[in-house]
C-alpha positions in Angstrom: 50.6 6.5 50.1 49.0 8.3 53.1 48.0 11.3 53.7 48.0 13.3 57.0 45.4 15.7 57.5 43.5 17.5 60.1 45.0 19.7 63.4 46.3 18.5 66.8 43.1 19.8 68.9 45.0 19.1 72.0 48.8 19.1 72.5 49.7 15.6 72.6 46.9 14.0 70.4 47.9 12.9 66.8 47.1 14.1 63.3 44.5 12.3 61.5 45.7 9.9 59.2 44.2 8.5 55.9 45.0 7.0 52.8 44.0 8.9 49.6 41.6 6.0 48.9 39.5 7.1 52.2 39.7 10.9 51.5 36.7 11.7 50.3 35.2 10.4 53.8 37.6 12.2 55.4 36.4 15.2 54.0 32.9 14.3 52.7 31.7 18.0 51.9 35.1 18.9 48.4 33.4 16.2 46.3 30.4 17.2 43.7 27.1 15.5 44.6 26.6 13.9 41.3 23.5 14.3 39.3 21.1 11.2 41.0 20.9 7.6 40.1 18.5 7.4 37.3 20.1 6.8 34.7 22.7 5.1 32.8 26.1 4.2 34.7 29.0 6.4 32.7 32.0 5.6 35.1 33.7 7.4 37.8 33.4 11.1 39.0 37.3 11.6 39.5 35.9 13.9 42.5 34.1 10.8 44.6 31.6 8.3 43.6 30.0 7.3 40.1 28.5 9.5 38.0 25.3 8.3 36.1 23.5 10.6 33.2 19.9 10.3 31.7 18.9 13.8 30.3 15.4 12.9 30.1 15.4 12.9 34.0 17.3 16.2 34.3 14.6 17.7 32.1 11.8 16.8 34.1 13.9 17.6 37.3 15.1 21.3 35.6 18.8 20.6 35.9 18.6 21.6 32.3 16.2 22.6 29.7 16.8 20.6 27.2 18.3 17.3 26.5 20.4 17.9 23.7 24.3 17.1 23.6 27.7 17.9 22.4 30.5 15.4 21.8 33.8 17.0 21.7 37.6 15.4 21.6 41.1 14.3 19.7 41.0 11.3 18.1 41.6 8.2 20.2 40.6 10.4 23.4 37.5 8.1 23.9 34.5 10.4 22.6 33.7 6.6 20.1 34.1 4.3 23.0 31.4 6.6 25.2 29.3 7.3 22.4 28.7 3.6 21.3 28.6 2.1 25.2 25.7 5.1 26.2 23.2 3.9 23.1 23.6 0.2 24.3 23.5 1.3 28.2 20.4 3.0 27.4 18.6 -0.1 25.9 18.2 -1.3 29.1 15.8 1.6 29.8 13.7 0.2 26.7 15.4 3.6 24.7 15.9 3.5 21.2 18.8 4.7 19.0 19.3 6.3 15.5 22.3 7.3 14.1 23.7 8.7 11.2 27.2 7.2 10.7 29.3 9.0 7.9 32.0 6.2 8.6 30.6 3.2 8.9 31.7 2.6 12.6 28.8 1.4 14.1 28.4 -2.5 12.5 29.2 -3.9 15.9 27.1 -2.3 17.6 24.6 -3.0 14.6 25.4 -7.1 14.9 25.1 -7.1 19.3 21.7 -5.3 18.6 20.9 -8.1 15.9 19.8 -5.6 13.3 21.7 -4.4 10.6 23.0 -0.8 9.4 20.9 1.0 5.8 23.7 1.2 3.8 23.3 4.3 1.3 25.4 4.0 -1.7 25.0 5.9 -5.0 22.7 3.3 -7.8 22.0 1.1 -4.4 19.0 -0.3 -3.7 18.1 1.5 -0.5 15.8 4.9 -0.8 15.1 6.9 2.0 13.0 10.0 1.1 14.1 12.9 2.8 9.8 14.4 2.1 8.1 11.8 4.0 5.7 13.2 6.4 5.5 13.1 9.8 3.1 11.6 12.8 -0.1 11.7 11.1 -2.2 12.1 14.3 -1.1 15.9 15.6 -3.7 17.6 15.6 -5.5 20.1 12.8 -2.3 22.1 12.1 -0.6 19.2 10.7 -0.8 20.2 7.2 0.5 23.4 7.7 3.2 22.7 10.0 4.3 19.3 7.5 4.3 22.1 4.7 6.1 24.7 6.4 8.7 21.8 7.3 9.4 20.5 3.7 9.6 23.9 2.3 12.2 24.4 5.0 13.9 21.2 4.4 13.6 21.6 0.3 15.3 25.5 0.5 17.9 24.2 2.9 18.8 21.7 0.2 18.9 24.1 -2.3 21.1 26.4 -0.4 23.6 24.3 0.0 24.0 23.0 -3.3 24.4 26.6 -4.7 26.2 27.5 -2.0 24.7 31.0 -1.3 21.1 31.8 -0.5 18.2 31.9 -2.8 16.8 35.2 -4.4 13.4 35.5 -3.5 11.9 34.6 -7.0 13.9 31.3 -6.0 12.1 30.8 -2.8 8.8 31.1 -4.6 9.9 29.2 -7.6 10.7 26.2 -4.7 7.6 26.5 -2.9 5.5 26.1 -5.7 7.0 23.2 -7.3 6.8 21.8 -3.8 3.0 22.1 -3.8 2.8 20.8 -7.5 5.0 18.1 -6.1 2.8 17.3 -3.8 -0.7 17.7 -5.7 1.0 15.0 -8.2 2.2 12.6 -5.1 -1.9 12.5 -3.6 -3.0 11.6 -7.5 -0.7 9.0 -7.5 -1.9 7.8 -3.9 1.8 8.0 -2.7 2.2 9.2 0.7 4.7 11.7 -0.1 6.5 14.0 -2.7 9.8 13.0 -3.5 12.8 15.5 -4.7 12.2 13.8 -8.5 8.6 15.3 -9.0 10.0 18.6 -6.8 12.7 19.2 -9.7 10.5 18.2 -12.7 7.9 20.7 -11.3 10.8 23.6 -11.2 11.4 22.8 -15.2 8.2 22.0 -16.0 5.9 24.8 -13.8 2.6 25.0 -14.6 0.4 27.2 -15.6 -2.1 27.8 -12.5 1.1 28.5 -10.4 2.4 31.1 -12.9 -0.7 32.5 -12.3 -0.5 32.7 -8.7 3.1 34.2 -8.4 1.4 36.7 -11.3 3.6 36.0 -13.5 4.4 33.6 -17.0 5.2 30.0 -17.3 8.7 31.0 -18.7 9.3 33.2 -16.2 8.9 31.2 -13.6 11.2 28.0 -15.3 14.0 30.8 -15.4 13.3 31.6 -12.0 13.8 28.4 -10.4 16.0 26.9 -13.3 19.2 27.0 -11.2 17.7 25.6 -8.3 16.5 23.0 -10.5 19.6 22.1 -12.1 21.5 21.6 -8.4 18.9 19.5 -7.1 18.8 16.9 -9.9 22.2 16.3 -8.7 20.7 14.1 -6.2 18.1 12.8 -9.0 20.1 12.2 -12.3 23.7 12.6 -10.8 25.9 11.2 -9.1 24.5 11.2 -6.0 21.4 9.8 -7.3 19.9 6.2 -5.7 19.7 7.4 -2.5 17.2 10.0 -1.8 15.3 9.9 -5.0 12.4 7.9 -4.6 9.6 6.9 -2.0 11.2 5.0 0.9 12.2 1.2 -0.2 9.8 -0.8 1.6 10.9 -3.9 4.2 13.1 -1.5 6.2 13.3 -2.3 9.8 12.7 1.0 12.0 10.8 -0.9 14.8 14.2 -2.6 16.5 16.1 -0.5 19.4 18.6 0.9 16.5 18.4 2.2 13.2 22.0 3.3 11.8 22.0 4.6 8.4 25.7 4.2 6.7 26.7 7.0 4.5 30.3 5.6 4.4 30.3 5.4 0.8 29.9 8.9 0.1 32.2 9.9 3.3 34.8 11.6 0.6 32.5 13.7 -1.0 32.0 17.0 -1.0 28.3 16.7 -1.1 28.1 14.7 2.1 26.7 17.8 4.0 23.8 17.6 2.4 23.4 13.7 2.1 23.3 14.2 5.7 20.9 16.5 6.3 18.8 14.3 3.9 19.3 11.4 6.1 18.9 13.9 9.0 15.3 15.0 7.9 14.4 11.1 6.8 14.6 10.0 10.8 13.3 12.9 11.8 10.0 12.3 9.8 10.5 8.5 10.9 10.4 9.0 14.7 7.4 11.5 14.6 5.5 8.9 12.3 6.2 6.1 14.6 4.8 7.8 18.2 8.0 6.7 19.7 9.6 9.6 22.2 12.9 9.2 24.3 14.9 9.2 21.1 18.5 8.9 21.1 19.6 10.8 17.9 23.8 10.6 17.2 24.8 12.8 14.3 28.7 11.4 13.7 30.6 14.2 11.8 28.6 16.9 12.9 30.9 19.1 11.2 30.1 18.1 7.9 26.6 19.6 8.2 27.5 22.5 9.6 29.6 23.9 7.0 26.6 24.2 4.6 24.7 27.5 5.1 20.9 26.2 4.2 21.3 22.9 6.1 23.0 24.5 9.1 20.0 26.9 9.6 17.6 23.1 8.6 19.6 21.2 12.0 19.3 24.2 14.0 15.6 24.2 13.6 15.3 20.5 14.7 17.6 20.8 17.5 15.1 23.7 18.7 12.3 20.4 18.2 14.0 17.8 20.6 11.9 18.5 23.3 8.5 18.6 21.3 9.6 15.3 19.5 10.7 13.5 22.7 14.7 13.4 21.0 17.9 13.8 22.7 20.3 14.9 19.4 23.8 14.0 20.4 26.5 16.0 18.1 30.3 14.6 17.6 32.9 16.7 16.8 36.8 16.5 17.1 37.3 19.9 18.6 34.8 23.1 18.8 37.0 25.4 15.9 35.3 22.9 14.0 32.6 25.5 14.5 34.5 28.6 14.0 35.4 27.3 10.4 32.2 26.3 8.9 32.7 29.9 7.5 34.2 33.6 7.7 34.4 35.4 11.3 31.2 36.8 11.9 29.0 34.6 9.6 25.6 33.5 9.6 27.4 29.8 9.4 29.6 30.4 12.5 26.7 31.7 14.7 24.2 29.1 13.7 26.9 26.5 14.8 27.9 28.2 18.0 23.9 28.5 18.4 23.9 24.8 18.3 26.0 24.5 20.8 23.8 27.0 22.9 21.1 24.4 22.4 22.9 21.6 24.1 23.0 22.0 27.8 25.2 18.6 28.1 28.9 19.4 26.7 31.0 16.1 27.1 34.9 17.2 26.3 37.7 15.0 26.3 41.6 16.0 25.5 41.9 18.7 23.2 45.4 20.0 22.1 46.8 23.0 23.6 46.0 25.3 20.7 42.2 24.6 21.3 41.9 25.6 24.7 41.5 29.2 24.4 38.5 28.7 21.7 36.8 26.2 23.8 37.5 28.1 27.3 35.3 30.8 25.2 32.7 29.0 24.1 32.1 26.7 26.6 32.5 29.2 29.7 35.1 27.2 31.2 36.8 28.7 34.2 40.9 29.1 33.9 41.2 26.0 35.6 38.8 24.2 33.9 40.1 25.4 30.2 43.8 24.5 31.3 42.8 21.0 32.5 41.2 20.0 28.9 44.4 20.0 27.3 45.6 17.3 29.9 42.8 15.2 30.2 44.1 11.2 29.9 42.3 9.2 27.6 38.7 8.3 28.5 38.8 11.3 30.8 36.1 13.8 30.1 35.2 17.4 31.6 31.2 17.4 31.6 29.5 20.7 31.9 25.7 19.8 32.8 23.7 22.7 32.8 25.3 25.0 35.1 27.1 22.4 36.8 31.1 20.6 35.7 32.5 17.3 36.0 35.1 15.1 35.8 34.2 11.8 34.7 35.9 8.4 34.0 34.4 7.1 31.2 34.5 2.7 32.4 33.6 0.4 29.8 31.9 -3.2 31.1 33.4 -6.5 30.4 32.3 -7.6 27.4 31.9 -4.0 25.9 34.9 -3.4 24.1 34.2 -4.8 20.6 31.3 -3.0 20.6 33.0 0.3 20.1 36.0 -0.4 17.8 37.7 1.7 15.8 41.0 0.5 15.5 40.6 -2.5 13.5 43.1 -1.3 10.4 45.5 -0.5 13.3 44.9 -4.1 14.9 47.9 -6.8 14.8 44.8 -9.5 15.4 42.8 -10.2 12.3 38.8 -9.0 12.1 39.8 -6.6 14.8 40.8 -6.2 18.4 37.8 -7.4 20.5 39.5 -7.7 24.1 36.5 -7.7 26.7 39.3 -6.3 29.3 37.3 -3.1 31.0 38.6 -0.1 30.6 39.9 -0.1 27.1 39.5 3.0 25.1 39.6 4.4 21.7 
């Protein structure tokens, strides 16, 4: 196919001729300049040229302010296949990955790393504690800013398993089992409180913090009874075993990825707040190890924001990513995910649209045509833009970087497509489809 282009400048002389493959050299000035070449290789720029994506160096070059991002797309539209190939593309850079995987989709990338997933099951043997502590080397605010974080952390929790907010005798009822909690954790020369001694301190107050909140011992275990009574859900019921003890010792957090696997608890209603437990667990975990340039996936992002308490939790540490050196990387199948985390004009909706205020990268592949409108509105698309979503072919996304929109190819590299997946059930080949042909996506 050719194309014939230009103007006869002179009667007699021809029109410029040139294949659509040459265009863009043709007319070197339509196509987007791209974003730079540090960074990790994506694919194609649809426009001209490849497009390569590292939102450390955008921060420091102030093509955004912060390095946070959004994942958005139908199923089998190629938002796993990108996902999984940019955590192993970025190992080259010496970056490290944590993900919380509410599927259990991530073992093959688990086995090419050579480390394997936490699985956190209900009575298993794995215990992550959600009320570790962070770096201890930041300075003399530490123990104020560490308590201000597991109070936050411990109301979210209790939030969402009431499923409203707490009354203010609540609050105080939490916060000073927490600090019994953590009195009984330093006696005991543990490095942290755990939820256990947080809930037998809301049943069992004692008297000097009574005192303090002027009022009686049986006052206070009415006060925070219901609170109590939720929370030893993840203690006594059937969620317990996961997050009810100090950390299990021997886990591996020094390899390139750490994916914890709440796929046994995908089905429950509860998995919000398992999440955000998980959430708060890495979060503690990367400022205690030093390390900064962070990848950190949240899978299901969806799941989280539906609860109230944890929503406002996961806003909070999105708000930290640049303090804590962490890119947070949010999945979601399509953005009225976020208008129906609750009622039209809710605190839940606007903490999940501000969420997606704090991510200046917005990666969106095909959404159906009944989407468009919503995410036209919430993403700022122009008409053009928000008409083209709904066509995108798979492995085709729209990036809006900063102030700035793309059209990218998502390419994967020989040898990358096993990594990413997802189709095994659907496979006619036993143990899964693992073709190395580039280019496959799902």
């Amino acid at each position: 196919m050719s194309i014939i282009s230009g103007a006869r400048l002179q009667p007699g002389l021809p029109a410029h001729v040139a294949t659509t493959r040459h265009l863009c050299a043709a007319y070197p000035l339509v196509a987007e300049a791209g974003l730079g070449h540090d960074g990790v290789l994506i694919g194609r720029d649809v426009l001209g040229g490849s497009f390569v994506y590292d939102p450390f160096a955008l921060y420091r070059s102030g093509v955004v302010t912060n390095p946070n991002m959004v994942v958005i797309g139908q199923i089998g539209r190629g938002k796993s296949s990108f996902v999984k190939s940019y955590l192993w593309r970025q190992a080259v850079f010496g970056r490290s990955a944590w993900v919380i995987d509410p599927k259990g989709e991530y073992g093959p990338l688990c086995e090419a790393w050579g480390v394997a997933p936490v699985a956190l099951r209900p009575g298993g043997p794995v215990r992550l504690n959600p009320l570790d502590p962070g770096s201890i080397d930041d300075g003399p605010d530490l123990g104020e800013g560490l308590a201000v974080r597991r109070a936050s952390l411990t109301a979210s929790l209790a939030v969402s398993c009431l499923g409203r907010d707490l009354m203010p005798r609540e609050r105080a009822a939490v916060d000073a089992a927490l600090a019994a909690a953590v009195a009984r954790a330093q006696g005991l020369s543990w490095s942290a409180p755990t939820l256990p001694q947080v809930v037998d301190a809301l049943l069992e107050p004692d008297a000097g913090a009574a005192a303090d909140l002027r009022t009686t011992r049986a006052e206070l275990v009415e006060d925070g009874r219901d609170v109590a009574l939720e929370l030893r859900r993840l203690v006594h019921g059937d969620l317990r075993g996961m997050f009810d003890g100090p950390t299990s010792e021997g886990l591996r957090l020094d390899g390139p990825l750490v994916v914890l696997d709440l796929s046994a608890v995908y089905h429950s209603p509860a998995l919000g707040v398992l999440m955000a437990c998980a959430a708060a667990w890495l979060q503690s975990a990367v400022q205690a190890r030093h390390r900064n340039r962070i990848l950190l996936v949240v899978d299901e992002a969806w799941a989280i924001l539906g609860n109230l308490g944890v929503a406002r939790w996961l806003q909070s540490s999105w708000k930290l990513s640049r303090a804590l050196g962490v890119a947070n990387i949010a999945v979601l199948h399509r953005l009225s995910d976020l208008a129906s985390v609750g009622a039209a004009g809710s605190e839940q909706v606007g903490l999940a649209e501000g969420l997606l205020a704090d991510s200046e990268t917005r990666v969106v592949y095909a959404q159906s045509p009944g989407e468009v409108a919503r995410t036209g509105e919430l993403l700022g698309l122009t008409d053009t833009e928000a008409a083209l979503v709904s066509t995108l072919r798979r492995g085709t996304a729209l990036w809006k970087v900063g102030q700035r929109s793309f059209l990218v190819e998502h390419r994967l590299a020989r040898g990358e497509g096993w990594l990413i997946d997802t189709d095994q059930a659907m496979s006619d080949v036993a143990g899964g489809d693992r073709s190395d042909e580039p280019g496959r996506w799902r």
